[in-house]
C-alpha positions, 0 to 999 in steps of 0.5 A: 206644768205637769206635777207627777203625784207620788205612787200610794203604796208599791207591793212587791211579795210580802211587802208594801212600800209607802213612799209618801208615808216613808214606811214599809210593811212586812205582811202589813206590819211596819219594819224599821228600815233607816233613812239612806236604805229606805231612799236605795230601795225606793230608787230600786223598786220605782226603777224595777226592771231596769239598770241602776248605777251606782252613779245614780244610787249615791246620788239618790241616796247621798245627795251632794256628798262625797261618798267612797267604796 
């Protein structure tokens, strides 16, 4: 069975994603960012470079709900 480990931390401009600690640091600071955005811009930046669907972002963001436009 393989197990895929967690990224530490992502860094993009001035910017650090830490997944496992569900944080992001702006030039090493911490910045507030709530849950359901934290989950879209972790989707959005583990899949950099390529298309996202709407599809896959509610479903990432809002599992098992029904969500509207």
């Amino acid at each position: 069975m393989n197990i895929e480990e967690p990224v530490n931390s992502i860094r993009f401009g001035r910017f650090e994603l830490q997944p496992r600690e569900r944080r992001l640091l702006a030039n090493g600071e911490p910045t507030s960012v709530a849950p359901r955005a934290f989950e879209l811009l972790l989707a959005l930046v583990e899949r950099a470079g390529h298309l996202v669907t709407k599809d896959e972002l509610l479903s990432l963001a809002w599992p098992g709900l029904v969500v509207e436009e």
